[in-house]
C-alpha positions as CSV (number, residue, x, y, z in Angstrom):
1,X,-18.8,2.9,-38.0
2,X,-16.9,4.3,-35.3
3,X,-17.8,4.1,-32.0
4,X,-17.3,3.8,-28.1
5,X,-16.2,0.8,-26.8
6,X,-17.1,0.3,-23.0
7,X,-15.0,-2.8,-21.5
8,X,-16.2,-4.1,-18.6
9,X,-17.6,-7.0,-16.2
10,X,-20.2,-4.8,-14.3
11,X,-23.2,-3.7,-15.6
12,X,-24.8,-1.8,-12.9
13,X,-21.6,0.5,-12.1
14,X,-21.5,1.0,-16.0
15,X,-25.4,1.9,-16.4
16,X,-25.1,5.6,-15.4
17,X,-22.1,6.0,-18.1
18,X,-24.3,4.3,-20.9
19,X,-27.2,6.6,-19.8
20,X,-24.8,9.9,-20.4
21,X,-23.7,8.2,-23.9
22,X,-27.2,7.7,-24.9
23,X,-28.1,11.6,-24.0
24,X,-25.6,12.9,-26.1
25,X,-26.4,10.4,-29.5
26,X,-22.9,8.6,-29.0
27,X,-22.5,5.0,-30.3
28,X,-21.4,3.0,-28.1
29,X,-21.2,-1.0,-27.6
30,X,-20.8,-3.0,-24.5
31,X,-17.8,-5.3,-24.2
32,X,-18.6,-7.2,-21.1
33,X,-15.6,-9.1,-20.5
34,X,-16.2,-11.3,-17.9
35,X,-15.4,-14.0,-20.2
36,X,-15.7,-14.6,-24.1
37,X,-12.8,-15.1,-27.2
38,X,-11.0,-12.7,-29.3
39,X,-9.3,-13.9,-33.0
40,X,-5.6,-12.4,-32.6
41,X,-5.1,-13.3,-36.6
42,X,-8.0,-10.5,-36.8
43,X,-7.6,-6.9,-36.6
44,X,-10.3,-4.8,-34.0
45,X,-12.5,-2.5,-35.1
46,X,-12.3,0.8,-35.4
47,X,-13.4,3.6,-32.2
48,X,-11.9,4.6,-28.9
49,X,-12.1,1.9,-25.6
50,X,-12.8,2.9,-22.4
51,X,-11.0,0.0,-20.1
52,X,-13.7,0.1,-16.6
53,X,-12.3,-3.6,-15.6
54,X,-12.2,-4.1,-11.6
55,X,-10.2,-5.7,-9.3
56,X,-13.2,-6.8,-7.3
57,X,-14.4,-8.9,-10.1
58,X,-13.9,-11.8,-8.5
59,X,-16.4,-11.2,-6.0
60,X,-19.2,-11.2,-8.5
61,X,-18.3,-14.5,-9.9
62,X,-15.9,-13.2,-12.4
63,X,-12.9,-14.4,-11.1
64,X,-10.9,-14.6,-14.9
65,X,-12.1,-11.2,-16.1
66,X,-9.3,-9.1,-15.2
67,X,-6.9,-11.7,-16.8
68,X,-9.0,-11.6,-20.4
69,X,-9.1,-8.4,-20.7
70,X,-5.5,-8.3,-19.9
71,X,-6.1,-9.9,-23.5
72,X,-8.3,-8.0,-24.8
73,X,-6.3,-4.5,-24.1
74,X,-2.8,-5.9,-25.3
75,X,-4.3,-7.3,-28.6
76,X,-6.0,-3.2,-29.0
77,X,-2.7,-1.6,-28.2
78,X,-0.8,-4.2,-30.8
79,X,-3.0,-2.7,-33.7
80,X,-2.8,1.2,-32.7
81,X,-6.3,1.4,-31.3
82,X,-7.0,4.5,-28.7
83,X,-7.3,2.8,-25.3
84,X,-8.0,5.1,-22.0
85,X,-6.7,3.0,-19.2
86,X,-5.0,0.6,-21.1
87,X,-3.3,-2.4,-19.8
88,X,-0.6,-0.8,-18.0
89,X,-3.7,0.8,-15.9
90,X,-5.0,-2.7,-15.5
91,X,-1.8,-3.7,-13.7
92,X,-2.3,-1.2,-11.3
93,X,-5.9,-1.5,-10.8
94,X,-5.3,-5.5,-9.6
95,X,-2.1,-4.7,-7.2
96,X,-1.6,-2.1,-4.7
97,X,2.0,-3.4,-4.4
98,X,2.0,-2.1,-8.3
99,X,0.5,1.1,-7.3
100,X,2.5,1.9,-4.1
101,X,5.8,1.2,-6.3
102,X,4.8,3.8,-8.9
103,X,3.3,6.3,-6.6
104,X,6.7,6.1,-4.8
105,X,8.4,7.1,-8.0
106,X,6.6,10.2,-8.1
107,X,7.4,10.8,-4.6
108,X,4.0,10.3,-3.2
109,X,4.1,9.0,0.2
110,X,2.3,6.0,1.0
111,X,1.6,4.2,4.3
112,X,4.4,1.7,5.7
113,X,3.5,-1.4,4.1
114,X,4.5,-5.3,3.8
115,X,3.2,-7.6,1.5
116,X,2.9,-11.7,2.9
117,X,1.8,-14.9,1.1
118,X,1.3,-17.4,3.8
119,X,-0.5,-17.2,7.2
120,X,2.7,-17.7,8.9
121,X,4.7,-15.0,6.7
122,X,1.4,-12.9,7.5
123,X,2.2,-13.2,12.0
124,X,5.9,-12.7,11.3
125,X,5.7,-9.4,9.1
126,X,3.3,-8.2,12.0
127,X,6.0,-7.9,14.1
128,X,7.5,-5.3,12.5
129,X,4.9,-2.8,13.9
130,X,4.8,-1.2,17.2
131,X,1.7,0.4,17.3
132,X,-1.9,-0.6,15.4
133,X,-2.0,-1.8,11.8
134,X,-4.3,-3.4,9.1
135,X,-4.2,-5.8,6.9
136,X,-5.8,-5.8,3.1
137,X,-5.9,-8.1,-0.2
138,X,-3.4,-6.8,-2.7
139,X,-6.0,-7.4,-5.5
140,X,-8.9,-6.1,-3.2
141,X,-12.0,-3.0,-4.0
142,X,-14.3,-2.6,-1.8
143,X,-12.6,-2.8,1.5
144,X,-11.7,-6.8,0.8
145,X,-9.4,-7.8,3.9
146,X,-9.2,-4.7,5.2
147,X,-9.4,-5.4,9.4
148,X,-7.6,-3.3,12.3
149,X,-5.5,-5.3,14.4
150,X,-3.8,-3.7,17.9
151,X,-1.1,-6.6,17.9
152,X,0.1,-9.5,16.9
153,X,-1.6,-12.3,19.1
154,X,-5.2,-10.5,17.6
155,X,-4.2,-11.2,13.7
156,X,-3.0,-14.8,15.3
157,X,-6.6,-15.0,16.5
158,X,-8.0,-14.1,12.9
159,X,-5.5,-15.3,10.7
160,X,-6.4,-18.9,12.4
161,X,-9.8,-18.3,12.5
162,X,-13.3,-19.4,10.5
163,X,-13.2,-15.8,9.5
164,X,-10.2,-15.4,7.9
165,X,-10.3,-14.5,4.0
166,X,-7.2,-15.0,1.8
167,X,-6.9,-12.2,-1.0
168,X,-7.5,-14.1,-4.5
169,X,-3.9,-13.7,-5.4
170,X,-2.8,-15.1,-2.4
171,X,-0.9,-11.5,-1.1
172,X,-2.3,-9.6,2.1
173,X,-0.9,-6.3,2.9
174,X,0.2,-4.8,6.5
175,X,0.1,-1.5,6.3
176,X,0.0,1.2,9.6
177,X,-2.9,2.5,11.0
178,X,-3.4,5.7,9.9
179,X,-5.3,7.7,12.2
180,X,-7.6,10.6,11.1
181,X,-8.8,12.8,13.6
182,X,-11.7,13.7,11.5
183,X,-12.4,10.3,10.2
184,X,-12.5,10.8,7.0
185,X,-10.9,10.8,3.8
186,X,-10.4,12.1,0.7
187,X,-11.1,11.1,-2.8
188,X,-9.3,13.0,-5.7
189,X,-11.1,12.3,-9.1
190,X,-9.3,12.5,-12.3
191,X,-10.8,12.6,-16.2
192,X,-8.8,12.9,-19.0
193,X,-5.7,13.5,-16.4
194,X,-7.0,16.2,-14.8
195,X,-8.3,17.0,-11.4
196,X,-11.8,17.2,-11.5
197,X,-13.4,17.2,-8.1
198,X,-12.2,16.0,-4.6
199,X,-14.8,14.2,-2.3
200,X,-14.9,14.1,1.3
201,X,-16.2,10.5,2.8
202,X,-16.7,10.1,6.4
203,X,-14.8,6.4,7.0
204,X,-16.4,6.6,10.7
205,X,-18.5,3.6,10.2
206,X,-16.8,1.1,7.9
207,X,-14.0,0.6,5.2
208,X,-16.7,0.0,3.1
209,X,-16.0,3.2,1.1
210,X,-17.0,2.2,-2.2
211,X,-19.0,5.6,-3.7
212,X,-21.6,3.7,-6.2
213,X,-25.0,3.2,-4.8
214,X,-24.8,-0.4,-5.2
215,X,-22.0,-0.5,-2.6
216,X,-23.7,1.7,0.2
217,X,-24.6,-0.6,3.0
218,X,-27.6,0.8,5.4
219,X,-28.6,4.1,5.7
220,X,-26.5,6.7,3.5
221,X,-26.6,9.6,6.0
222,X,-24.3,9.6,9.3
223,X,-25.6,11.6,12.5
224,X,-22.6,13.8,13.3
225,X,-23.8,16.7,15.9
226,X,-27.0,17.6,15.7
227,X,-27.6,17.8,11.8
228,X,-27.1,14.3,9.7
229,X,-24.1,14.9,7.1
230,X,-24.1,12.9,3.9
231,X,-21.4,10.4,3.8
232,X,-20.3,11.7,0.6
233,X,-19.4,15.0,0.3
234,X,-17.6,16.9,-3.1
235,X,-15.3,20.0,-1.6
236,X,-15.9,23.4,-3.3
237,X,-13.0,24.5,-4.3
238,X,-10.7,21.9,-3.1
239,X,-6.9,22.4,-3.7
240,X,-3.6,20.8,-2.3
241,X,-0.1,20.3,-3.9
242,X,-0.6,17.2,-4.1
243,X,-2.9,16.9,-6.9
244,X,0.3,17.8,-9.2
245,X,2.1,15.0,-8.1
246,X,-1.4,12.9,-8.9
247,X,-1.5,14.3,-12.4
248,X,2.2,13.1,-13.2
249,X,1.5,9.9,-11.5
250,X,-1.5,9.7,-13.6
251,X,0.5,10.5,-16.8
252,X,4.0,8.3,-16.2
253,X,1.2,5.2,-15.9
254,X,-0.8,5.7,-18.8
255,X,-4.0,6.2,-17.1
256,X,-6.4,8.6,-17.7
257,X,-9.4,8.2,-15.2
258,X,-9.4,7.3,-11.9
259,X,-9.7,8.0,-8.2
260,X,-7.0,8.6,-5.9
261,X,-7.6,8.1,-2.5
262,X,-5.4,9.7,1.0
263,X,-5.7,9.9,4.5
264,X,-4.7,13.1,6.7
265,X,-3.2,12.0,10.0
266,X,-3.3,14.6,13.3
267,X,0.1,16.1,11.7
268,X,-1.9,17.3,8.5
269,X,0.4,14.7,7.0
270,X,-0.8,12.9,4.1
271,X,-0.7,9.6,2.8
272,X,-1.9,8.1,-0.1
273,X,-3.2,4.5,-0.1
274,X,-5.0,3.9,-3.0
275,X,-5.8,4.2,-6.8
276,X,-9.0,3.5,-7.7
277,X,-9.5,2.9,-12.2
278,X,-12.1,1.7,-12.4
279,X,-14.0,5.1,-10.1
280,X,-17.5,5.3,-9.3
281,X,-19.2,8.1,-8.4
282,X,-22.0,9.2,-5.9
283,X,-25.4,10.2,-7.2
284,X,-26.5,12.6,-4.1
285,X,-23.0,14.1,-3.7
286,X,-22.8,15.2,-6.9
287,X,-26.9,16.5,-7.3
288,X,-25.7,18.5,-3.8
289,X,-22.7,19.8,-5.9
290,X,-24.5,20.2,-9.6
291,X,-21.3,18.1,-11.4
292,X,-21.9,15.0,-13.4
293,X,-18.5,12.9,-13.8
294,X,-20.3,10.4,-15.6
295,X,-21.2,13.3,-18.1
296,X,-17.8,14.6,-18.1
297,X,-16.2,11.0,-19.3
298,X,-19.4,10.5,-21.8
299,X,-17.5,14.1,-23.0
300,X,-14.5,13.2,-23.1
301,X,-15.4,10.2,-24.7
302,X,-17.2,11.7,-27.0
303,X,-14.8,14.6,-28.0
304,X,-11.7,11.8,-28.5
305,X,-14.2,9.7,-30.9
306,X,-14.5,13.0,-33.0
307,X,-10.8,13.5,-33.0
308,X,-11.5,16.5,-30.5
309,X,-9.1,17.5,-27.6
């Protein structure tokens, strides 16, 4: 029997998908691959695989995860199998230095970054910036690593520090402070290649950005003026040139759902910082909006399983 094939190492961000499945009578099975064996003499069965691996894996004591189903999606690809956000995906997902490279290709502009291994590579590449800058783990989610420094002597001061948290493959970024006079930014999300909503988060509090509920630390509204305003908003009717350039991106790189993310400095220019394949979505943003991405990805699913476009 055909069916859907959900890989992943989270089961909470993969609930509300199953739960859409299950409303529409698709089969499905769970591929938790967290850890586990596959026979590469033996061929896999037979269905469409949905790839929801995450770069922040480690963090929930799956540090090997993205590495088998590096496995795992090489050894569907070598026998044909239909495979949304396939392994080239997965390259992307677990390096920004991956993602900025590709989105550069498709002449989306990305934040001045530099990429160090080693605390002291980490001070010297901080003196290539004049003005404020932060620093973030190359395989990150989350926020992982992401601090603002004003200058040198105050990464010296981390860097050296009982705080200081080394990205799990041993790469932090240095990337300019963008500044966003309405500090916020926005989310562009993508199913089946296409733009399907854009979300505006209010990054006032934290880089803690994350949209699943699981992620949201403390209350979920911010006081701005005199009325509270959801952290999470979707935009009505949201359009920008950009999203073309996201939808090539999206299609040189294999990868077919996913969440691009940009910041708007006080120039109205943009720049894009990350790509997100492994998306989540935000429960009271989208009741306030009356979408359902999670319902949209259990259709396309679904429609892909029944040979349906």
């Amino acid at each position: 029997m055909r069916k859907i094939y959900i890989i992943h190492e989270n089961d909470t961000w993969t609930e509300p998908l199953r739960r859409q499945l299950r409303e529409r009578g698709l089969p499905f099975e769970d591929w938790h691959t967290d850890e586990g064996y596959i026979d590469l003499t033996q061929a896999p069965p037979e269905g469409v695989f949905y790839n929801r691996m995450s770069a922040s894996s480690h963090t929930r004591d799956h540090r090997y995860a993205p590495e088998y189903t590096s496995c795992v999606l090489l050894w569907l690809e070598a026998h044909g199998r239909t495979v949304f956000n396939a392994s080239r995906a997965l390259r992307l997902e677990v390096s920004k230095v991956a993602q900025y490279a590709e989105l550069g290709k498709c002449g989306i502009v990305t934040p001045r970054t530099l990429a160090a291994t080693g605390k002291n590579n980490m001070l010297e590449a901080a003196k290539a910036f004049d003005k404020p800058f932060i620093t973030k783990h190359n395989r990150a989610g989350k926020g992982l690593g992401v601090y603002k420094f004003d200058d040198v002597s105050a990464l010296e001061a981390y860097v050296c520090g009982e705080l200081f948290e080394p990205s799990v493959d041993g790469v932090t970024l240095l990337q300019d402070y963008i500044h966003s006079p309405t500090q916020s930014i926005t989310r562009c999300e993508f199913i089946g290649g296409k733009f399907f909503y854009a979300v505006r988060v209010d990054a006032s509090q934290s880089f803690q950005l994350c949209p699943a509920d699981s992620c949201q630390i403390g209350d979920a509204f911010c006081p701005v003026g005199e009325q509270p305003q959801a952290r999470f908003q979707i935009i009505d009717g949201f359009s920008h040139p950009i999203i073309e350039k996201y939808e090539a991106f999206l299609r040189q790189n294999d990868i077919h759902i996913a969440g691009i993310e940009f910041i708007e400095n006080e120039k109205g220019e943009i720049f894009t910082y990350d790509v997100n394949t492994n998306t989540n979505y935000n429960p009271s943003a989208e009741q306030a909006a009356g979408v359902s991405a999670m319902g949209a990805i259990a259709e396309f699913l679904g429609n892909r399983l029944h040979g349906r476009r």
